[in-house]
C-alpha positions as a printed Julia matrix, in Angstrom:
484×3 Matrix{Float64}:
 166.94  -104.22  163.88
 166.5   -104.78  159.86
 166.79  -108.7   158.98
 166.56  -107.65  155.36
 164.56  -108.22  152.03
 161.73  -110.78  151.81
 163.99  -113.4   154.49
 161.81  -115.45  156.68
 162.61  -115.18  160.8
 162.26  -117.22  163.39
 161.84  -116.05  167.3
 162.76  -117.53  170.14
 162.54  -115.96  173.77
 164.01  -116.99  177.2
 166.25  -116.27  180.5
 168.98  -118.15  179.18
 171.2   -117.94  182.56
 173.16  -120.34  181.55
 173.34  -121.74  177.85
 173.24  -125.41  178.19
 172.46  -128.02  175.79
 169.25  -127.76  176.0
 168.94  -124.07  174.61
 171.56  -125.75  172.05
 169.37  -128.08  170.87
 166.15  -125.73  170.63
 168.1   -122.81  168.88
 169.18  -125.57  166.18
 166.17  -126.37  166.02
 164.46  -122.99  165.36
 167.6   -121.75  162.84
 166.31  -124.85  160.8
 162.69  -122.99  160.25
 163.59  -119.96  158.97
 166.38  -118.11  156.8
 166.66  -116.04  160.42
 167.28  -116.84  164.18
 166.4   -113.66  166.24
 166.49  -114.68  169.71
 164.92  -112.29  172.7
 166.08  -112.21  175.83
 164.08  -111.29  178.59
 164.6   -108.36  180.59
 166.03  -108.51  184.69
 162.72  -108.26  186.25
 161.43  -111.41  184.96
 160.61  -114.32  187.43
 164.02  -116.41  187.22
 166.58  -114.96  186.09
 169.51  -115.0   187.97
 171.82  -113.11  186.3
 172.02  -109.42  184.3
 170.87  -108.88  180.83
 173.72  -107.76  179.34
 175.36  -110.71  180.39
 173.18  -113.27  179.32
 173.0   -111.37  175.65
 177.05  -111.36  175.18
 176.03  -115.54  176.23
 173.81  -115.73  173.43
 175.21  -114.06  170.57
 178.4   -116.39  171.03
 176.31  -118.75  169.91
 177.03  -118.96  165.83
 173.67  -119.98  164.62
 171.82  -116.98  166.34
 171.92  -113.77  163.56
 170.61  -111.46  166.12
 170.19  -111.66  170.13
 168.19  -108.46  171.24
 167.05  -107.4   175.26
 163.65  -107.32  175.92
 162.36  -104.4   177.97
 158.78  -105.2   177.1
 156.77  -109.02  177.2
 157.95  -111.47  174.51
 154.56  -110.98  173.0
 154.26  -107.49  172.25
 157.6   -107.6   170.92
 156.49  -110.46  168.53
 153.55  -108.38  167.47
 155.8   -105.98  166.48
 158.57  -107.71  164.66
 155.87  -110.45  162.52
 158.18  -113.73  162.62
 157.36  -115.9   160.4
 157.86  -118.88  163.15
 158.0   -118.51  167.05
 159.22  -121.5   168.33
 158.7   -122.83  172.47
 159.85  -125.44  173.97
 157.79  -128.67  173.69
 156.79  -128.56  177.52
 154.87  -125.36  176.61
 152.39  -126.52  174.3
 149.82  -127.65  176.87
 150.14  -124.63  178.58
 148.64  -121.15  178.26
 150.82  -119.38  175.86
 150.48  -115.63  175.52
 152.3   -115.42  172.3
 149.55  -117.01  170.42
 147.19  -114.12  170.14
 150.0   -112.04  168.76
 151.09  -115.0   165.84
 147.58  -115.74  164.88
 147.32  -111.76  164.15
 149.18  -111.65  160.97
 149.38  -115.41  160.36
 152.34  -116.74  161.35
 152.99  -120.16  163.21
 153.88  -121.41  166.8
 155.74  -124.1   166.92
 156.68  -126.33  169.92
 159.78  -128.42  170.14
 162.82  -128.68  172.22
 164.94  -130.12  168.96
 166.99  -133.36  168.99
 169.03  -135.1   171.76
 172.2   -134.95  169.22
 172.33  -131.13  169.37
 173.44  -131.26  172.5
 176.98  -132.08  170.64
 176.87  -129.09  168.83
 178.73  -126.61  170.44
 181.96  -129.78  170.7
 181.61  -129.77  166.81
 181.9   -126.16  166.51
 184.9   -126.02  168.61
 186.43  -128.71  166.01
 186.53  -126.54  163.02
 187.52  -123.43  165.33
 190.06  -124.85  167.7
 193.25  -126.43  167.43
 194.88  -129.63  169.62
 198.01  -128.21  170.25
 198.86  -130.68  172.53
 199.88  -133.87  170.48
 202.58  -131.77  168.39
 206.26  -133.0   168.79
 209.26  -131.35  167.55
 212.35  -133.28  166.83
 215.55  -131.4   167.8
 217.96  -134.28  165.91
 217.58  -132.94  162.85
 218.36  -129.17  163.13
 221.54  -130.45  165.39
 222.41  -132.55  161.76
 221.88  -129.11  159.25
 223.1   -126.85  161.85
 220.68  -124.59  162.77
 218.49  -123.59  165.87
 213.99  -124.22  165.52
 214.28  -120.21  166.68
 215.54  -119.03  163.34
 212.81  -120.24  162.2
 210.97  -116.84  163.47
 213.59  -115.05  161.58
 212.93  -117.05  157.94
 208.77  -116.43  158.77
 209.26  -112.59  159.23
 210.79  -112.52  155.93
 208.3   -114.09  154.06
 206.08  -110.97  155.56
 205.49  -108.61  152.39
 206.5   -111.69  149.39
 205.2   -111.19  146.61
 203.35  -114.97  145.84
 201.55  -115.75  142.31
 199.67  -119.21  142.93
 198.05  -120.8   139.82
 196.12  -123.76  140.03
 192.25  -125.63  140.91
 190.38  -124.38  143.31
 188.26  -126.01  145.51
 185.28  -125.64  147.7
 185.31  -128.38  150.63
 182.07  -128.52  152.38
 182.27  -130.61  155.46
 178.84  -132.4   156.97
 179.23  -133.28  160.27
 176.46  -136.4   160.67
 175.17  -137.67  163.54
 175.87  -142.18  163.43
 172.17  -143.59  163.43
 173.55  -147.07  162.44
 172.78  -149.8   160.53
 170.05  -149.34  157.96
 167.14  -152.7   158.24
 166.28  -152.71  154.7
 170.15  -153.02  153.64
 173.21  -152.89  154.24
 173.6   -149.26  154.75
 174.97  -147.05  156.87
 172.52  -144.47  158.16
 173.35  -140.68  159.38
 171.8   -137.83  160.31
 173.01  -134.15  159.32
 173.83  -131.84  162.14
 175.84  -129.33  160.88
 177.82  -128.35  157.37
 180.89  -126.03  157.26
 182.35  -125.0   153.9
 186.35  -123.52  152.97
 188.06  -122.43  150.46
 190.45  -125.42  149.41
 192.99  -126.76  146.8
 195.04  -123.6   145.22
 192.76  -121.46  146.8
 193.74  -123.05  150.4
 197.4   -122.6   149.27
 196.73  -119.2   148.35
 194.81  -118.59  151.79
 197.8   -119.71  153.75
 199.93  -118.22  151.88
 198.43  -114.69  152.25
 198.1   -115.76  156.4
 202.01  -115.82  156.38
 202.0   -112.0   155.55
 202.67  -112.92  151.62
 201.03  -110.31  148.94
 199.25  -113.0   147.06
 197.78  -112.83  143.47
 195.15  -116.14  142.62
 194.78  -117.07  138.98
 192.22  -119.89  138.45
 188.86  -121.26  137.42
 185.4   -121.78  138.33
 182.34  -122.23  137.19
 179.17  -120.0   136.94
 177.77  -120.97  140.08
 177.03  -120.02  144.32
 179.95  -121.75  145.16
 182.08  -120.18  143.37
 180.99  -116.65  144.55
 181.46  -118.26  147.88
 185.02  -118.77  147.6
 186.09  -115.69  145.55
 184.21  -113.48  148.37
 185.74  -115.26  150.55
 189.77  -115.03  149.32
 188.99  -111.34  148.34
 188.21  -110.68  152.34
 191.31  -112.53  153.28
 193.24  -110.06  151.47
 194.0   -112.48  148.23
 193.83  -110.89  144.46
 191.88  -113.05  142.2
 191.97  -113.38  138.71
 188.96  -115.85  137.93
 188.19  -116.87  134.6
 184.76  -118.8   134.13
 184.52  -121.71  132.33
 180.49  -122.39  131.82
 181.49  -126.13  130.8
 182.57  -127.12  133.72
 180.95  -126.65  138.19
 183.07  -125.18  140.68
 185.18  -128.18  141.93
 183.76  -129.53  145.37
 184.19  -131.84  147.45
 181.51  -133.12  150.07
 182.91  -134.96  153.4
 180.34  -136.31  155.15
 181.95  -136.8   158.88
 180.69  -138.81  162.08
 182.84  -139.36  165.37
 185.82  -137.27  164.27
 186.06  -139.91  161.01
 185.05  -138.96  156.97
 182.55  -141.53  155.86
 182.11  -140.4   152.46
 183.64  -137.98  150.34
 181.38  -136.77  146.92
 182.82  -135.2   144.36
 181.49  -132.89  142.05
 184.18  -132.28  139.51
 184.52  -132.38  135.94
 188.2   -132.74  134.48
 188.67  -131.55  131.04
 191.32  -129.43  130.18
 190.37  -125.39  130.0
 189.8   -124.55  126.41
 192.63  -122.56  124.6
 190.54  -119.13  124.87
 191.0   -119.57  128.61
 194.45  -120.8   128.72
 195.27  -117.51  126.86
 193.6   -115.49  129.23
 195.18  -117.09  131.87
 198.56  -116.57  130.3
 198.23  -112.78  129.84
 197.19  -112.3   133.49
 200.12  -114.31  134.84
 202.22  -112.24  132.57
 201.01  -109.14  134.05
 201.38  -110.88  137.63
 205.27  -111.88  136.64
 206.23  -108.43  136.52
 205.53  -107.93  140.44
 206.47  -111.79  141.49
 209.18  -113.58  143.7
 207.4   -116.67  143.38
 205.16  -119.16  141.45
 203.25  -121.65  143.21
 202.07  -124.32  140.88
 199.26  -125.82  142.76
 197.57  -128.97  140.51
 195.26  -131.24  141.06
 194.51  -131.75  137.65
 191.03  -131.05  137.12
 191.79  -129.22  133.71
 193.28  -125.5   135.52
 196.89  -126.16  134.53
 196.92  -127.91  130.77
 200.68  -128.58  129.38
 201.13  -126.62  127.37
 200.33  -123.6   129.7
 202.4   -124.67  132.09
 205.21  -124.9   129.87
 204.29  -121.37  128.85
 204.16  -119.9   132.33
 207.2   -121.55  132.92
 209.28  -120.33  130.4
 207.91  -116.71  130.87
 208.76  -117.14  134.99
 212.12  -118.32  134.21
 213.1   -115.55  131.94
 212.04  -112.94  134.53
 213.98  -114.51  136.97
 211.41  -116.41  139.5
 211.79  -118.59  141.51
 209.06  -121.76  140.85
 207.59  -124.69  142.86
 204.68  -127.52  142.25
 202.77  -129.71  143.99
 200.67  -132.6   141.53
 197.89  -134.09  143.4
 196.92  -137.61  142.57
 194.94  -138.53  145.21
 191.77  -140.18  142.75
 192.96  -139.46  139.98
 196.25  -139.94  137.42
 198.66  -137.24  137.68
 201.99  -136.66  137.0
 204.41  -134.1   139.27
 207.4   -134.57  136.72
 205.83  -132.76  133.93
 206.73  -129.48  136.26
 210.2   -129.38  135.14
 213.43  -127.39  136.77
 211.15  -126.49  140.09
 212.73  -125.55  143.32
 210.97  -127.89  144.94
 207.86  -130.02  144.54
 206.45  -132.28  147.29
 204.05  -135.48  146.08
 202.96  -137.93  147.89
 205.09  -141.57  147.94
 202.13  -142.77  145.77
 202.23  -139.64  143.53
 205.91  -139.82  143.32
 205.58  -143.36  142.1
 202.57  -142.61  139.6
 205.13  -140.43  137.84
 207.75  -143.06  137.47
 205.33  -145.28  137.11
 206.95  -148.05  139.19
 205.81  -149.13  142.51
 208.09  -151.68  143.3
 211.7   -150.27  143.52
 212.64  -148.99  146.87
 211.71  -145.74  148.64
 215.55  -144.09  148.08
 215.22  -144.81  144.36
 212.21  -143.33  144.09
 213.5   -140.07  145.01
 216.54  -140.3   143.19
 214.54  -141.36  140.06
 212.29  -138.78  140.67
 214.38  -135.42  140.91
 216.29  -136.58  138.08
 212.97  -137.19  135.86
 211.99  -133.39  136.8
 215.21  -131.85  137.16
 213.96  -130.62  140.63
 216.65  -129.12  142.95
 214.71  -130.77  146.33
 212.29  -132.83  146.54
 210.09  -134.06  149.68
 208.16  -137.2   149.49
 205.65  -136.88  152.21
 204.32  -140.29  153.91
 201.5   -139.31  156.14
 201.7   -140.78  159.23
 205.5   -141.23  158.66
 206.59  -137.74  158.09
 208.6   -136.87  154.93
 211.94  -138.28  153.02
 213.59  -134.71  151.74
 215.9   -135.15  148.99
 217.81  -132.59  147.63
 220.38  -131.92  144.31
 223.49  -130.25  145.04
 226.4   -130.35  142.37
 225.26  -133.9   140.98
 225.12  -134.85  144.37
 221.63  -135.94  146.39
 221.66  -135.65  150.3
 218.41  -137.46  152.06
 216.9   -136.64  155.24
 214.15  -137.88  156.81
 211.7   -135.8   159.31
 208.94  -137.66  161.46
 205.71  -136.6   161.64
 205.53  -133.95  163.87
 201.23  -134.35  164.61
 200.57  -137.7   166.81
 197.01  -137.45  166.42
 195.72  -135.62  163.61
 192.38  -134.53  163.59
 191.85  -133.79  159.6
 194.6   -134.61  156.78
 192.88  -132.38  154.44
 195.17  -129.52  153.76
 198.41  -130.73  155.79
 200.07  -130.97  151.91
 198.77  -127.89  150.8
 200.29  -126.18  154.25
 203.45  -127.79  154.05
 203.87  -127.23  150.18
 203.65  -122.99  150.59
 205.3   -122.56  153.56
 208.61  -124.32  152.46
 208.58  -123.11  149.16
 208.53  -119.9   150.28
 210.71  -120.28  153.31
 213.27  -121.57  150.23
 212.48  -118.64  148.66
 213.67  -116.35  151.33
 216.82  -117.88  151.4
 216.39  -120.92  153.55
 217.92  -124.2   152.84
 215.59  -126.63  152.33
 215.89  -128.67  155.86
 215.41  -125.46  157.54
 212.67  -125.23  154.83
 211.54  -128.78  155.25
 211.0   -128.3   158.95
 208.97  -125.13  158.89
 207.1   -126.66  156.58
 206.7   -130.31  158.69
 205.57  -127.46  161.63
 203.24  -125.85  159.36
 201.49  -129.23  158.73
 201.16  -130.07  162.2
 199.16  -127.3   162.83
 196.83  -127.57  160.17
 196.14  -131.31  160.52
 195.25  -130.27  164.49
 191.94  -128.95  163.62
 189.22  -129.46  161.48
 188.63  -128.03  157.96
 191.46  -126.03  155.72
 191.59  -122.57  157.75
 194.16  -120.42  156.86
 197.46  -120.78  159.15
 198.94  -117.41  160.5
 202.69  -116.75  160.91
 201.53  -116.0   164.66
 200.22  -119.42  164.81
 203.12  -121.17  163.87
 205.55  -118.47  165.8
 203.77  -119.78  169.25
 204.64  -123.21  168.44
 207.75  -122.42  168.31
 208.16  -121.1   171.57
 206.08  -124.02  172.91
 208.19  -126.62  174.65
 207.4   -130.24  173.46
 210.37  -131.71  171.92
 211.47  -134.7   170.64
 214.43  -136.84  169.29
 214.13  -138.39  166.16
């Protein structure tokens, strides 16, 4: 077993028979001391275990905070001699005992440490499932509105196996969002503050990079163009696209961090969210740069994804560029303008295929935020010269509005997710998967829906994981209807 360079371990032995909270809590505990958990686990003829090694290892190296779970076929203590862990960490009940183990630590100078970790850990293995599993169960498809555009949820399968081999260019800010799950300690004394306790941090790829992500999980060939900063995170996130299977072009801008965004998270709810962002414009070297490699990316392209949330990736004037240059080769383009802190303005994306703010955004851009809901959208498509547009209301689904001839048909679509577990990336979702859809030859309610679907699913787990076309192909066939 090789743990690598100058890393620091830490050991931890046991039956483990059954994993229960309490080996949840210690484990936690022990990944905490060290840059390494190796855990050891003890061999069939030791006095209490109950079931077969190989068994109980498959149990432990489930467990995602364990790097490596190895079989003992010797005592704990001659294999700590051996492998020199920095830490080797027992249970608190243990420390008024005889421990065996010491002789070997004191040897080369390492530490024994006795704890059995914190009563919140016992959570732990809940939180995990948050970010890795999805609640399927509170997703309801209307069937009134494919009756009213004439066509069946199943062809929906049809439109997604289409979109398998696109060729996508996204273009826009990416964004690392690191969630911290906190444990609620309550009300500071001292003040008026809130008190919490970290238990455990997850980090994705998000903003452009999510729609990229998604994108490429619908069976798209995806090409990336953003920028970042010269920093971890942003190695993070390119390393991390480049596995999914998405084709970067990065340019670094040494002015400016890697966009990210901190949610600190307690009973299912964000507390806090921190931003570290600076939003300049990219300097005119970079927008040049950027311009050439889109270019280059035009030649093999069905589709531009405009993906702003203007923190200085997409300046004016290079979006006016891009879109000239897209247009002339003959593809297709869509935006989405985030506004969500900040001013922004979806209309300066003119002639899209579709772009999809937020009611808010929508009226940022009009800058009016009295006039009714219809007139917004009618205001709205004509300001950008959109063909559709979908306004999406959260909790209220979407208003879809779409050009035809000089004349605008309006839909509305419920939200399809009764209990949402995390809003981030539901936009982002719905956003790629209907502009593409629409690129495929969909109309935009068929469009529109898949998209509405796509949303569901995302918002039913935790954190912006990339949606597969198999994902969204099992809903489908999942009964759980509903009339508008």
């Amino acid at each position: 077993m090789a743990c690598g360079g100058d890393k620091s371990i830490a050991f931890v032995s046991g039956n483990f028979n059954v994993v229960h909270p309490g080996h949840l809590r210690l484990l936690k505990f022990a990944a905490e001391q060290a840059d390494v958990l190796v855990v050891g686990v003890n061999s069939d003829n030791v006095s209490g275990v109950t079931l077969p090694q190989d068994l109980r290892l498959e149990n432990v190296r489930s467990i995602s905070i364990v790097d490596y779970a190895v079989g003992l076929d010797v005592p704990a203590s001659v294999f700590i001699a051996a492998l020199k862990p920095d830490v080797v960490v027992k249970g608190k009940e243990f420390e008024t005992r005889a421990n065996p183990e010491r002789k070997a630590v004191d040897s080369y100078g390492g530490q024994l440490v006795f704890s059995s970790g914190e009563l919140r850990f016992a959570s732990l293995s809940l939180l995990e499932r948050d970010y890795s599993r999805a609640d399927l169960a509170a997703i309801r498809k209307p069937l009134d509105f494919p009756e009213r555009h004439g066509f069946d949820i199943s062809d929906l399968k049809v439109t997604l196996a289409k979109m398998s081999g696109m060729r996508v260019l996204v273009i826009g800010d990416l964004i690392v969002d690191d969630y911290v799950t906190c444990d609620a300690i309550g009300m500071s004394q001292e003040d008026p503050t809130i008190v919490v306790t970290p238990i455990l941090s997850k980090v994705f790829v998000g903003g452009a990079g999510g729609v990229a992500a998604h994108a490429r999980g619908l069976g798209a060939d995806v090409r990336y163009c953003t920028l970042v900063g010269e920093d971890e995170f942003a190695k993070f996130a390119l390393d991390s696209l480049e596995e999914q299977g998405v084709h970067c072009d990065h340019f670094i801008d040494s002015t400016r961090p890697t966009t990210r965004k901190q949610r600190f998270r307690a009973l299912n709810k964000t507390l806090l969210r921190v931003n570290h962002v600076r939003h300049h414009a990219a300097s005119a070297d970079i927008q040049r740069k950027m311009l050439t490699a889109v270019e280059s990316a035009l030649t093999k392209c069905d589709l531009v994804l405009f993906s702003c949330f203007n923190y200085g990736c997409l300046p004016q004037d290079l979006v006016d560029a891009i879109t000239l240059k897209a247009r002339a080769a003959g593809v297709m383009l869509a935006a989405d303008s985030q506004a969500s802190s900040q001013v922004g303005d979806v209309s300066r994306f003119k002639g899209m295929a579709l772009i999809t703010p937020t009611e808010r955004e929508a009226r940022l851009a009009l800058n009016d935020f009295e006039i009714g809901l219809a007139a917004v959208g009618e205001r709205l498509i004509a300001k950008a010269r959109a063909e559709n547009l979908v306004i999406t209301l959260g909790a209220e689904g979407m208003l879809i509005n779409a050009s035809r001839d000089g004349v605008l048909r309006t839909d509305r679509l419920p939200a399809f997710n009764l209990s949402p577990k995390d809003v981030s990336g539901a936009g982002d979702s719905f956003f790629m998967s209907s502009s593409m859809a629409l690129c495929v030859g969909a109309d935009i309610w068929q469009g529109s829906y898949l998209g509405a679907l796509a949303a569901a699913l995302q918002v039913s787990r935790v954190g912006n994981s990339p949606l597969t076309a198999t994902e969204i192909v099992a809903e489908i066939d999942e009964s759980g209807f509903s009339h508008d």
